[in-house]
PQR file of N, CA, C, O and H, with PARSE charges and radii, in Angstrom:
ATOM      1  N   UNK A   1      88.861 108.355 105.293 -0.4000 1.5000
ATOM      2  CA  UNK A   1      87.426 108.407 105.232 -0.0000 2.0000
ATOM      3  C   UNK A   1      86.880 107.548 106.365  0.5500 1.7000
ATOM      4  O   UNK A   1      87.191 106.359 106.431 -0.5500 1.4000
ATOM      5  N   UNK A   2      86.336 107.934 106.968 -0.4000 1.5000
ATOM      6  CA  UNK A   2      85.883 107.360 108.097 -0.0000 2.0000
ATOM      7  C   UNK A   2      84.028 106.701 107.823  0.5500 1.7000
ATOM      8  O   UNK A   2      83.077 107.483 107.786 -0.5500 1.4000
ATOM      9  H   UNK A   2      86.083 108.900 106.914  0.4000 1.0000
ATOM     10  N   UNK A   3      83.874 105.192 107.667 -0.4000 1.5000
ATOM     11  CA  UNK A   3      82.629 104.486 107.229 -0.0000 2.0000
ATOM     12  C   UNK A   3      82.425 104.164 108.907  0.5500 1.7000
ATOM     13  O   UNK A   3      83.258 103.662 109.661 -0.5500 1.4000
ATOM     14  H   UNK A   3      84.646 104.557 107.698  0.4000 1.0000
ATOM     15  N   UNK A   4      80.745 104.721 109.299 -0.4000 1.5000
ATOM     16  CA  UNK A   4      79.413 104.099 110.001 -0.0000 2.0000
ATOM     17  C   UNK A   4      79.031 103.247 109.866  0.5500 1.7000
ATOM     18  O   UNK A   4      78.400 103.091 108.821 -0.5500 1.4000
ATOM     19  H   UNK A   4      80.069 105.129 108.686  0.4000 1.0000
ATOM     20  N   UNK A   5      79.146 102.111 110.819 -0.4000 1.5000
ATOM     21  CA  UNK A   5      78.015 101.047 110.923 -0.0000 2.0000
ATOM     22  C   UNK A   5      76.915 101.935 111.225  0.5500 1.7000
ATOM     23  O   UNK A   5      76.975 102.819 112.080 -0.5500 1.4000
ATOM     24  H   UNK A   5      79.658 102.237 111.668  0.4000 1.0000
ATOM     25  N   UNK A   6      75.706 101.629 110.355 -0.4000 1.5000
ATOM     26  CA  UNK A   6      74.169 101.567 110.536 -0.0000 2.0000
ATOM     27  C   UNK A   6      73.425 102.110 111.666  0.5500 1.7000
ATOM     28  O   UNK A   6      72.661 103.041 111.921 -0.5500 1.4000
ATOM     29  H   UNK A   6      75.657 100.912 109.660  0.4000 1.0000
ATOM     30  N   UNK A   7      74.353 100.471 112.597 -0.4000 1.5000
ATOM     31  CA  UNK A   7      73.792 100.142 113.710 -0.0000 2.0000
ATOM     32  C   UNK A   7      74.583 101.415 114.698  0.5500 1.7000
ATOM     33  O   UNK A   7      74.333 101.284 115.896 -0.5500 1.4000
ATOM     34  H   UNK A   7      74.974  99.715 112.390  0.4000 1.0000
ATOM     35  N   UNK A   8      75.022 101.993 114.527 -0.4000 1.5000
ATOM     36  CA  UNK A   8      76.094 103.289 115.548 -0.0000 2.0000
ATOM     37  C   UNK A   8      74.702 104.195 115.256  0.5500 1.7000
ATOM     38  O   UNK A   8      74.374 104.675 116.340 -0.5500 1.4000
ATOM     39  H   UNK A   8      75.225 102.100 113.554  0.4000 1.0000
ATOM     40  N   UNK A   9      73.870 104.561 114.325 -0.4000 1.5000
ATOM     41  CA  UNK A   9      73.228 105.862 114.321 -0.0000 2.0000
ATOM     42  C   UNK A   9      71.972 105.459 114.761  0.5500 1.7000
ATOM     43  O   UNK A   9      71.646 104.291 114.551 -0.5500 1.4000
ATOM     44  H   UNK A   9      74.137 104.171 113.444  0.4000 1.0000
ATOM     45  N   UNK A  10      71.044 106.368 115.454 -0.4000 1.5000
ATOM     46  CA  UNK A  10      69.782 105.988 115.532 -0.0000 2.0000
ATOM     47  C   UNK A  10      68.384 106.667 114.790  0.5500 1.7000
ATOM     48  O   UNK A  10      68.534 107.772 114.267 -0.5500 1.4000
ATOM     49  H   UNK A  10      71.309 107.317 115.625  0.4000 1.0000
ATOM     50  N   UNK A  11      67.194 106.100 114.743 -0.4000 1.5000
ATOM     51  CA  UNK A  11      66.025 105.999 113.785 -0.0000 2.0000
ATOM     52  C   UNK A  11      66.089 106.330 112.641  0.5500 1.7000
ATOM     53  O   UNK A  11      66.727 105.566 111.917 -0.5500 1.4000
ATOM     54  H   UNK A  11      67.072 105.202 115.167  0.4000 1.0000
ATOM     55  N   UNK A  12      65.625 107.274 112.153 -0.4000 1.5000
ATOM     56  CA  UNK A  12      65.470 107.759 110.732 -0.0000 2.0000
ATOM     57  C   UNK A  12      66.739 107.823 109.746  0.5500 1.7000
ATOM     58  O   UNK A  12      66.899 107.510 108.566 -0.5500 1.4000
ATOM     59  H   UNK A  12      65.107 107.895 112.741  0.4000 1.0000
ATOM     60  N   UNK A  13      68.026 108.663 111.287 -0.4000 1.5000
ATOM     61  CA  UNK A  13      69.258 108.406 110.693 -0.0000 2.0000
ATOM     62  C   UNK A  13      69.839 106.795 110.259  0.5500 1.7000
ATOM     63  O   UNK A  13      70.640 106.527 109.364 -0.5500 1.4000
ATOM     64  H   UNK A  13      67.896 108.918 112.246  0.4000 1.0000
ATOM     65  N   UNK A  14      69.284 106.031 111.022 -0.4000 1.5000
ATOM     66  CA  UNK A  14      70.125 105.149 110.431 -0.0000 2.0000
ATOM     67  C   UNK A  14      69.763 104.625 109.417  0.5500 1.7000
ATOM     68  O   UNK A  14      70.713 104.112 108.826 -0.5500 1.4000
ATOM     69  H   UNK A  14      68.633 106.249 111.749  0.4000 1.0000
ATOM     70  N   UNK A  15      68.640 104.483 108.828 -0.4000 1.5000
ATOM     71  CA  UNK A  15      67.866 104.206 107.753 -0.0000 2.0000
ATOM     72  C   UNK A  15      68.355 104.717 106.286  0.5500 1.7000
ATOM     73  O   UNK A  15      68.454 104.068 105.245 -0.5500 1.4000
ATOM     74  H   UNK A  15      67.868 104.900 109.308  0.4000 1.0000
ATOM     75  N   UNK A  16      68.599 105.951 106.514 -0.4000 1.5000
ATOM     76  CA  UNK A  16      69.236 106.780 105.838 -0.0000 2.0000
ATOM     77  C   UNK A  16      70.851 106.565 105.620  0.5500 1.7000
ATOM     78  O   UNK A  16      71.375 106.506 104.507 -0.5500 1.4000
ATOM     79  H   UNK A  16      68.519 106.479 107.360  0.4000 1.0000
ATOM     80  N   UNK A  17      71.426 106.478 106.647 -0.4000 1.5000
ATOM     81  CA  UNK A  17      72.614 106.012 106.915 -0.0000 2.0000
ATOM     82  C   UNK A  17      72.812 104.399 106.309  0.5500 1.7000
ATOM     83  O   UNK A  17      73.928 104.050 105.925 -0.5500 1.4000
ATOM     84  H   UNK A  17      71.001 106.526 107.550  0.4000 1.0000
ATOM     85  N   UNK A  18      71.951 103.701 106.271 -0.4000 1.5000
ATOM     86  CA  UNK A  18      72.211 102.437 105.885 -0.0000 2.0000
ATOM     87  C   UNK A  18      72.205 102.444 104.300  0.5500 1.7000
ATOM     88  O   UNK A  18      73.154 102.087 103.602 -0.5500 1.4000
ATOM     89  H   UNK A  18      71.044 103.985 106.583  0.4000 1.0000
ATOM     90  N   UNK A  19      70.972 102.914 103.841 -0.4000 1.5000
ATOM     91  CA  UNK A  19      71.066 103.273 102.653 -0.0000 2.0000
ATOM     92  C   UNK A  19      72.150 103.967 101.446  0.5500 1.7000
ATOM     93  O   UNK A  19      72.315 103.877 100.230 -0.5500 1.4000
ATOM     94  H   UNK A  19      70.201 103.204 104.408  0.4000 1.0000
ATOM     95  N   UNK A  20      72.821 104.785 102.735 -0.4000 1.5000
ATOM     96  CA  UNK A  20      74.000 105.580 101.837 -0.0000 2.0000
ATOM     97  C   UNK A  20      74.988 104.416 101.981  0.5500 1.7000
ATOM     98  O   UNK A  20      75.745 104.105 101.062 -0.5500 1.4000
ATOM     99  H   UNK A  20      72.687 104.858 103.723  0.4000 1.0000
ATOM    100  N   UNK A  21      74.963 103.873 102.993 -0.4000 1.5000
ATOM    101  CA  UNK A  21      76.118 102.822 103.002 -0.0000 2.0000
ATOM    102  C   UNK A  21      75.783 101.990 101.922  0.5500 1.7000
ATOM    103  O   UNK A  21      76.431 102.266 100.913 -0.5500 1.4000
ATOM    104  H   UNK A  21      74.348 104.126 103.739  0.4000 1.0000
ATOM    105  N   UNK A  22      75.003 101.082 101.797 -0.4000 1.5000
ATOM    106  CA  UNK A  22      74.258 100.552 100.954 -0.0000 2.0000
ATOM    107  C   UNK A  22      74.839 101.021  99.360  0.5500 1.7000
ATOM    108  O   UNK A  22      75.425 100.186  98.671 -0.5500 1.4000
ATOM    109  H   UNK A  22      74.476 100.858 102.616  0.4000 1.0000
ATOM    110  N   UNK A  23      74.661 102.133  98.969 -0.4000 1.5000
ATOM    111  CA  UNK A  23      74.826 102.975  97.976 -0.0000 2.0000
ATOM    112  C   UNK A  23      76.313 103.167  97.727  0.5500 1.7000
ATOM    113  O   UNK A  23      76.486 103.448  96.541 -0.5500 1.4000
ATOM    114  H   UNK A  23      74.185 102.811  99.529  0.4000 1.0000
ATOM    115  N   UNK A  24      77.670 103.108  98.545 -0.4000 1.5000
ATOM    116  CA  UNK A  24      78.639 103.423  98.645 -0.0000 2.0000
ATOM    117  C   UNK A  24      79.508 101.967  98.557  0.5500 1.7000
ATOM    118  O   UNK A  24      80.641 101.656  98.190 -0.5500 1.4000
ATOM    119  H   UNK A  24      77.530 102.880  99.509  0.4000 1.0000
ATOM    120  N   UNK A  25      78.253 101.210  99.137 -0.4000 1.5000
ATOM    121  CA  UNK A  25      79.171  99.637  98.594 -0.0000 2.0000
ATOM    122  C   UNK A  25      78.774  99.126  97.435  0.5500 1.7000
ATOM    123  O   UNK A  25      79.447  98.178  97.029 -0.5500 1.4000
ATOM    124  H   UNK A  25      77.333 101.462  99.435  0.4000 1.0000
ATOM    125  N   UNK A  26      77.413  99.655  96.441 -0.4000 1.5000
ATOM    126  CA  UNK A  26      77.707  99.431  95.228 -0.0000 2.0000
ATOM    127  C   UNK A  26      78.331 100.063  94.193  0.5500 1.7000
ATOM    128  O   UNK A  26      78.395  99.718  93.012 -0.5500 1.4000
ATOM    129  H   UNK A  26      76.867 100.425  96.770  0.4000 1.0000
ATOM    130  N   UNK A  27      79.007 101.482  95.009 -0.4000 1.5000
ATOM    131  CA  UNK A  27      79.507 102.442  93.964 -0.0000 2.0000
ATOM    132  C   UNK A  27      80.816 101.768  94.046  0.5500 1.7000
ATOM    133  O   UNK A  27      81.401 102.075  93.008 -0.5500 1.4000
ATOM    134  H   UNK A  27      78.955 101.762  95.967  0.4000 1.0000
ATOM    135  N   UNK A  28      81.516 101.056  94.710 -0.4000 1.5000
ATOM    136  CA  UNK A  28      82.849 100.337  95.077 -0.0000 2.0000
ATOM    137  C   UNK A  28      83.061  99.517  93.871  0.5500 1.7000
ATOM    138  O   UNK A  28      83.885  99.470  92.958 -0.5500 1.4000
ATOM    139  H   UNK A  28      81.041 100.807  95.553  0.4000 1.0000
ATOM    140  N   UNK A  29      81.594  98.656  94.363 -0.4000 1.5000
ATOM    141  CA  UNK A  29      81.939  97.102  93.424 -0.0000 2.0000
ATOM    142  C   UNK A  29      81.660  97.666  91.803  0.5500 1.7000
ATOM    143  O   UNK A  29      81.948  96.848  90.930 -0.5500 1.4000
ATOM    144  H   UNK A  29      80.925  98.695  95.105  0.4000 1.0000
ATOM    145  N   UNK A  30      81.122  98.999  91.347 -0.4000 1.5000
ATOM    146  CA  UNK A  30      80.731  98.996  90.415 -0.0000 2.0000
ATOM    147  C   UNK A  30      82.392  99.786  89.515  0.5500 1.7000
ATOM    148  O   UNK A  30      82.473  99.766  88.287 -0.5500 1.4000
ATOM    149  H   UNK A  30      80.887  99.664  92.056  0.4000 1.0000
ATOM    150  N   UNK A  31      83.432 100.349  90.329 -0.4000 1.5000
ATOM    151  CA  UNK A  31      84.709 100.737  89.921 -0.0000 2.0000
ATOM    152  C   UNK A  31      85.219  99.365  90.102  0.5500 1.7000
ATOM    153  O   UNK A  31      85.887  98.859  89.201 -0.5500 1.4000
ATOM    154  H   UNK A  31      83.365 100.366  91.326  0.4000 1.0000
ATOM    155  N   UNK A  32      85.051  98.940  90.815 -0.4000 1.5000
ATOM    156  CA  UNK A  32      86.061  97.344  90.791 -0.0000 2.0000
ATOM    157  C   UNK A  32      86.197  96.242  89.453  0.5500 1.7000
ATOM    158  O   UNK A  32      87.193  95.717  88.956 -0.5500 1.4000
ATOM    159  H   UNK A  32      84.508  99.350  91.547  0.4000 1.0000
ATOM    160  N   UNK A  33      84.751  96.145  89.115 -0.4000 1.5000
ATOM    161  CA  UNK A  33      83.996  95.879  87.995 -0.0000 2.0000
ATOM    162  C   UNK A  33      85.109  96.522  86.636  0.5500 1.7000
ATOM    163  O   UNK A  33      85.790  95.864  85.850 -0.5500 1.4000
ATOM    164  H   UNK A  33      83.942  96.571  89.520  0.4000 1.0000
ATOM    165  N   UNK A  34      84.940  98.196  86.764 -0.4000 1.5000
ATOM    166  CA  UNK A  34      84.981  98.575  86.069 -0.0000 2.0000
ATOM    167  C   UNK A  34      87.342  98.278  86.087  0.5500 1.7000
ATOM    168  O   UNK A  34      88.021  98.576  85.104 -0.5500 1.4000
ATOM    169  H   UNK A  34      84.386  98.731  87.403  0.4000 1.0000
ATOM    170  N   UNK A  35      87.644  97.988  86.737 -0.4000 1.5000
ATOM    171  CA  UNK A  35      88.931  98.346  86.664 -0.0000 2.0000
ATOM    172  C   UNK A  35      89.550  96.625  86.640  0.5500 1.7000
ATOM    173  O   UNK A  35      90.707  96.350  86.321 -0.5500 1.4000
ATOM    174  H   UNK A  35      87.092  97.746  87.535  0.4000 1.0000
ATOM    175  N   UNK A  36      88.684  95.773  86.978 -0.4000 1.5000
ATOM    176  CA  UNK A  36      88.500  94.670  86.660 -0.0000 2.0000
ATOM    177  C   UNK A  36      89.134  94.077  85.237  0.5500 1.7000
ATOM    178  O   UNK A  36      89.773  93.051  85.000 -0.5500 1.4000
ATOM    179  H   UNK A  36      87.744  95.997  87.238  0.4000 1.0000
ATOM    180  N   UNK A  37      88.800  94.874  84.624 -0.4000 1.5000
ATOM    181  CA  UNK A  37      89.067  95.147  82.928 -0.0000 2.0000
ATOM    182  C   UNK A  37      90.414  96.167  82.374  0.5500 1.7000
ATOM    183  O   UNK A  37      90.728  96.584  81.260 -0.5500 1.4000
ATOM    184  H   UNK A  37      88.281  95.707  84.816  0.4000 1.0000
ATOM    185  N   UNK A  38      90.815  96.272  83.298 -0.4000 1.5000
ATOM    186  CA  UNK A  38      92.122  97.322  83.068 -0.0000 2.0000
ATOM    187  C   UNK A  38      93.125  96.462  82.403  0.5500 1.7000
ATOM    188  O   UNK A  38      93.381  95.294  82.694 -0.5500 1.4000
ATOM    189  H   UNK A  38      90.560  95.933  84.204  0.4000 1.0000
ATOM    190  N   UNK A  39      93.694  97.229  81.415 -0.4000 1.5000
ATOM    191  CA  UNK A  39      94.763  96.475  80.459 -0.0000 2.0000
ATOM    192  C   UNK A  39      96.175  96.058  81.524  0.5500 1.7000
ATOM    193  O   UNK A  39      97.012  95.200  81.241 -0.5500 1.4000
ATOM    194  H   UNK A  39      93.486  98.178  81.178  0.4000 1.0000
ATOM    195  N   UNK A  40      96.168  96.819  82.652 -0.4000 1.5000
ATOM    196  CA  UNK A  40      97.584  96.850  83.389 -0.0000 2.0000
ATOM    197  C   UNK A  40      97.603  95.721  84.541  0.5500 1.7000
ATOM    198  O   UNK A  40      96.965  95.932  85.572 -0.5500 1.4000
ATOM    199  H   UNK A  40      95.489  97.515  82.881  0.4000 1.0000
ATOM    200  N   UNK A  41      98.090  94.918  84.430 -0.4000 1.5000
ATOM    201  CA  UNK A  41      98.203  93.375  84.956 -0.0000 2.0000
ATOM    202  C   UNK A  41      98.153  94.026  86.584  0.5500 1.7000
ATOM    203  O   UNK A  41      97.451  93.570  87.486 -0.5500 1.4000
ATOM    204  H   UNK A  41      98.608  94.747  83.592  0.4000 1.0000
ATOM    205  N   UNK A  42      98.758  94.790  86.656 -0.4000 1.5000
ATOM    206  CA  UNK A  42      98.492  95.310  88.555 -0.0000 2.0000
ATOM    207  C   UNK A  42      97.304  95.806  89.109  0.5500 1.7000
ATOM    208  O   UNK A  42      96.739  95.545  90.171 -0.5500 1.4000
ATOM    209  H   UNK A  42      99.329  95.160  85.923  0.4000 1.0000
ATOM    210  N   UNK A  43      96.980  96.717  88.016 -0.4000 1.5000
ATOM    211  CA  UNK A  43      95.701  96.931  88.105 -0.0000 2.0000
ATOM    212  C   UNK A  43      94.768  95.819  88.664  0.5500 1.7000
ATOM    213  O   UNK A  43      94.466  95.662  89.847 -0.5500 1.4000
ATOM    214  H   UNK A  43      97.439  96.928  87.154  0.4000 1.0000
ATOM    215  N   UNK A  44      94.398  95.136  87.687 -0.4000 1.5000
ATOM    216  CA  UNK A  44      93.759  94.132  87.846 -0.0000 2.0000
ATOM    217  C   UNK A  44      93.842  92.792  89.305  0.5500 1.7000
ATOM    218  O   UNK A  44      93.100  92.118  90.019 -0.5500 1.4000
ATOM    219  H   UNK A  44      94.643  95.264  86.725  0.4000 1.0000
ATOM    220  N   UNK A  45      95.181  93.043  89.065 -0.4000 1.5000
ATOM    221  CA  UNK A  45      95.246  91.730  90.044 -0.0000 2.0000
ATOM    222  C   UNK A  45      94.877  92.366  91.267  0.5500 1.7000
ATOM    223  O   UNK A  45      94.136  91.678  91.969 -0.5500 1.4000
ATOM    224  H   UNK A  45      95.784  93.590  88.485  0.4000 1.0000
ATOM    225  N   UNK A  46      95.337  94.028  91.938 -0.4000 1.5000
ATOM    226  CA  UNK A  46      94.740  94.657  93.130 -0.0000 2.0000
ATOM    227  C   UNK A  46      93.249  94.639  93.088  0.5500 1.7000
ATOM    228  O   UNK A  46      92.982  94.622  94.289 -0.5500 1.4000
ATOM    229  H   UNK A  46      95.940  94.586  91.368  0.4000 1.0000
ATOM    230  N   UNK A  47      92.202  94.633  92.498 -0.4000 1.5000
ATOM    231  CA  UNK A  47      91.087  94.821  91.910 -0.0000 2.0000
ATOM    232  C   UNK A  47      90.682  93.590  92.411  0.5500 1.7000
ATOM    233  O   UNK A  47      89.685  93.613  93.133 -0.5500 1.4000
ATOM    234  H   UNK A  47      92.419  94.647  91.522  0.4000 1.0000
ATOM    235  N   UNK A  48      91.346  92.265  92.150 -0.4000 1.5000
ATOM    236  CA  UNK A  48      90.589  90.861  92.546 -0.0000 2.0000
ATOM    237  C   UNK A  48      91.055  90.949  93.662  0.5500 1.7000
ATOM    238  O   UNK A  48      90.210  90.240  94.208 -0.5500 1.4000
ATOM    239  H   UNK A  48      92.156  92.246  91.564  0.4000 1.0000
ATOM    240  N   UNK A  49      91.813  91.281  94.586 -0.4000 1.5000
ATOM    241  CA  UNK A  49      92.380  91.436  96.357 -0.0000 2.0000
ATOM    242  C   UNK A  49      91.470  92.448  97.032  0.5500 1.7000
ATOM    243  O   UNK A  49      91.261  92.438  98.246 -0.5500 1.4000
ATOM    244  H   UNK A  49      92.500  91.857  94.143  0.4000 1.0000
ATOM    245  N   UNK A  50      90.909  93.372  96.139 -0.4000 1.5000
ATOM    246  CA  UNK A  50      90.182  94.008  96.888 -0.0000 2.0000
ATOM    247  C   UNK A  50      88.457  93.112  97.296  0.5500 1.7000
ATOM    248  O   UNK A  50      87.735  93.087  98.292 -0.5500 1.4000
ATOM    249  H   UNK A  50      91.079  93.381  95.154  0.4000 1.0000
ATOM    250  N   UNK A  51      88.391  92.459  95.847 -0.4000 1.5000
ATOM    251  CA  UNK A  51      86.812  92.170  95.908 -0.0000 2.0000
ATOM    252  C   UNK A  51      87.042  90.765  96.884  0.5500 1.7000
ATOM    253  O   UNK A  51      86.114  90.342  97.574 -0.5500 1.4000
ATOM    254  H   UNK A  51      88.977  92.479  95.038  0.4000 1.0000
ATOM    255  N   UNK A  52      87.911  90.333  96.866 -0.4000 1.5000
ATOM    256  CA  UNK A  52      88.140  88.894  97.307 -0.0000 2.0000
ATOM    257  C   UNK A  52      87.706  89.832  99.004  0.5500 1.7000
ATOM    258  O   UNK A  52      86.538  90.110  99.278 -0.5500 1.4000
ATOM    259  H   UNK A  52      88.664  90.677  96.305  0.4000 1.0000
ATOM    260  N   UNK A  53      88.872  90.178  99.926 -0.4000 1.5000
ATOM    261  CA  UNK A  53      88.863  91.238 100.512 -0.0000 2.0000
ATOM    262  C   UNK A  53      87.328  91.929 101.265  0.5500 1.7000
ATOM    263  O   UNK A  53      87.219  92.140 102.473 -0.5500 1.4000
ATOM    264  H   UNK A  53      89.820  89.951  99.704  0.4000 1.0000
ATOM    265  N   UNK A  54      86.535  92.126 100.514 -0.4000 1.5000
ATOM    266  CA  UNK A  54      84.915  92.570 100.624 -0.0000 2.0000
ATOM    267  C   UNK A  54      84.081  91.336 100.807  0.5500 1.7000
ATOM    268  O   UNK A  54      83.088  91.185 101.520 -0.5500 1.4000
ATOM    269  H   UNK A  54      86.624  91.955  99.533  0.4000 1.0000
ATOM    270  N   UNK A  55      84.740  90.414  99.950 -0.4000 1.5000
ATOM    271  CA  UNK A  55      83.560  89.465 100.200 -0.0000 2.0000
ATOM    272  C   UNK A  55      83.795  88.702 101.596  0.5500 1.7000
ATOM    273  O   UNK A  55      82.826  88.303 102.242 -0.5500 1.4000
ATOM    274  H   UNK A  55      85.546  90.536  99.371  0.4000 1.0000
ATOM    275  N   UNK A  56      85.072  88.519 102.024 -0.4000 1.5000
ATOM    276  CA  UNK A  56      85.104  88.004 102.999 -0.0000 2.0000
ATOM    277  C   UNK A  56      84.765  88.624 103.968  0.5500 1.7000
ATOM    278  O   UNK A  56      84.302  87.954 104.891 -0.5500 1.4000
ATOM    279  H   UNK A  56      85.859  88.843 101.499  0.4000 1.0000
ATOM    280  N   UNK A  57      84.866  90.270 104.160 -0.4000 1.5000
ATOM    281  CA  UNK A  57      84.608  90.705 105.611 -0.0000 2.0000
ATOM    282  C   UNK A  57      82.958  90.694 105.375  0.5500 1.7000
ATOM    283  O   UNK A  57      82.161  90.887 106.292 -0.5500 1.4000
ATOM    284  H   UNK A  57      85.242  90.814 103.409  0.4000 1.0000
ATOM    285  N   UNK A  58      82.571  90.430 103.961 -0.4000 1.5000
ATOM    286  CA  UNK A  58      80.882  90.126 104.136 -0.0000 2.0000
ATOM    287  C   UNK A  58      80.347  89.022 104.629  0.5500 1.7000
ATOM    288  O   UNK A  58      79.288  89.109 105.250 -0.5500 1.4000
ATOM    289  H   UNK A  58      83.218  90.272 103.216  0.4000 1.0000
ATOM    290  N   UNK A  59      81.030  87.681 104.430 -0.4000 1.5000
ATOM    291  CA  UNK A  59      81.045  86.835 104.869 -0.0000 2.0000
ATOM    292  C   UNK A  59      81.067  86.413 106.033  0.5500 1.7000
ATOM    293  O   UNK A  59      80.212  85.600 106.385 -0.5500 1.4000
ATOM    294  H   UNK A  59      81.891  87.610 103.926  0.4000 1.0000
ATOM    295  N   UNK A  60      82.416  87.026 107.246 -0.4000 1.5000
ATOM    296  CA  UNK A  60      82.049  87.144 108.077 -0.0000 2.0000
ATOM    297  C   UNK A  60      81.028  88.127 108.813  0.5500 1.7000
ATOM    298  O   UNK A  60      80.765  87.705 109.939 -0.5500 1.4000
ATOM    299  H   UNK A  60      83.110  87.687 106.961  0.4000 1.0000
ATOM    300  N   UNK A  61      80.468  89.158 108.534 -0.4000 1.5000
ATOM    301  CA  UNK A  61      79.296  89.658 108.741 -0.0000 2.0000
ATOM    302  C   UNK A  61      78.130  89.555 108.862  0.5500 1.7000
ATOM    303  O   UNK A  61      77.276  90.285 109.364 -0.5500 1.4000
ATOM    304  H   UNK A  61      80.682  89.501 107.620  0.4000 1.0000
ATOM    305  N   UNK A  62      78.087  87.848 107.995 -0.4000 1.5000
ATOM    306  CA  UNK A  62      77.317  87.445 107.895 -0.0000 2.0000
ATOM    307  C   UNK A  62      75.918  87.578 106.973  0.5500 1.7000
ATOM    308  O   UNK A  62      74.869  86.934 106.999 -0.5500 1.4000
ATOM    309  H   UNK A  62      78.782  87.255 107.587  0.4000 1.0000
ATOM    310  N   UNK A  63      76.491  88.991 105.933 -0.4000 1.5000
ATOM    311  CA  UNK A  63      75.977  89.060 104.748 -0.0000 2.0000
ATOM    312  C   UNK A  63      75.999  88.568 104.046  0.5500 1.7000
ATOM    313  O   UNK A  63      76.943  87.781 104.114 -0.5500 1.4000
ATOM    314  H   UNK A  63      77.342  89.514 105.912  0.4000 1.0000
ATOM    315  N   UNK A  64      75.149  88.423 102.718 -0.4000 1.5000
ATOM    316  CA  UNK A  64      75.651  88.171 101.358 -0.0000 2.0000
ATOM    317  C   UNK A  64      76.678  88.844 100.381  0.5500 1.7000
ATOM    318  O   UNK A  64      77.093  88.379  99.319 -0.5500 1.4000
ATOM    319  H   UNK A  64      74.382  89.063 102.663  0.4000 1.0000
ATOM    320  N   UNK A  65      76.917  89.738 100.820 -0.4000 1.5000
ATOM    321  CA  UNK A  65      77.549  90.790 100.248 -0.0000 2.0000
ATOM    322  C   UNK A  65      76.994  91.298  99.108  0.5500 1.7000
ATOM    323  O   UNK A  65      75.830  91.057  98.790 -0.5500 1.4000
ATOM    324  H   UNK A  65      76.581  90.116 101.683  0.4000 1.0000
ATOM    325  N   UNK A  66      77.917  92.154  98.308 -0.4000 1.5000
ATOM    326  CA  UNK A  66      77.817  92.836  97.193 -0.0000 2.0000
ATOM    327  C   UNK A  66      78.488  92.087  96.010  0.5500 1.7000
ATOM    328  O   UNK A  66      79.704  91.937  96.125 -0.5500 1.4000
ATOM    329  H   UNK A  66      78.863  92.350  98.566  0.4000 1.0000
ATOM    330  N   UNK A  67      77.920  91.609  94.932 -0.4000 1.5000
ATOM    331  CA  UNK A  67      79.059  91.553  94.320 -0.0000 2.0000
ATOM    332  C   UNK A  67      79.073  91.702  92.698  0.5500 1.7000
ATOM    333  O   UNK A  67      80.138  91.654  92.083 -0.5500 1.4000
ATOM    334  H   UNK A  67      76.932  91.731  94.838  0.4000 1.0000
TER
END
């Protein structure tokens, strides 16, 4: 799957484009959440590597991230 920075598209698109991004990083954290809670010890522990993982490349991004 290939993810757009924002900043790659221009006017209206990117607005739009940011938004879906926007939308696609809370549909992430909201399965992460959800698998977060998985009875299967692997499960879970990939689940905290992933969010750990997000927050840092938010971090350096210089966002707040999602979380």
């Amino acid at each position: 799957m290939n993810v757009y920075h924002p900043s790659a598209l221009s006017g209206a698109t990117a607005s739009s484009a940011a938004a879906a991004h926007l939308r696609s990083k809370q549909a992430l954290m909201e399965l992460l959440r959800a698998r977060a809670l998985d009875k299967a010890a692997h499960a879970r522990q990939r689940t905290l590597q992933a969010r750990a993982a997000a927050l840092l490349r938010a971090q350096r991004a210089g966002g707040a991230g999602v979380v």
